[in-house]
C-alpha positions as CSV (number, residue, x, y, z in Angstrom):
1,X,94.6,105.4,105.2
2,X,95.2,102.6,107.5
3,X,98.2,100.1,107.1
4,X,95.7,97.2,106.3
5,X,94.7,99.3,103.3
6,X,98.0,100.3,102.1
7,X,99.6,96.5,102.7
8,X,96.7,95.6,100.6
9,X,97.0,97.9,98.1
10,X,100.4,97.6,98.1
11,X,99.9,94.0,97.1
12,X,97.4,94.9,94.3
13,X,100.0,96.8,92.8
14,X,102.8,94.1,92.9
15,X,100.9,92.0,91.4
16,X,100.2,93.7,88.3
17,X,103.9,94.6,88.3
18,X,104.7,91.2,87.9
19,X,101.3,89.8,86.3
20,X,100.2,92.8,83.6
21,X,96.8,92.2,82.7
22,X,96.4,93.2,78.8
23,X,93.3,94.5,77.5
C-alpha cells in the first residue's frame, strides 16, 4: 500500500467519523 493510498484512506475514514452517513 503506498502512502498516497493510506493518506487517502485515512481521510475517508475521518470523514465518516465525524460525518456518519445513515442509511
Amino acid at each position: 500500500m503506498s502512502y498516497i493510498s493510506f493518506h487517502y484512506w485515512a481521510l475517508q475514514v475521518k470523514k465518516l467519523s465525524f460525518f456518519p452517513h445513515n442509511p
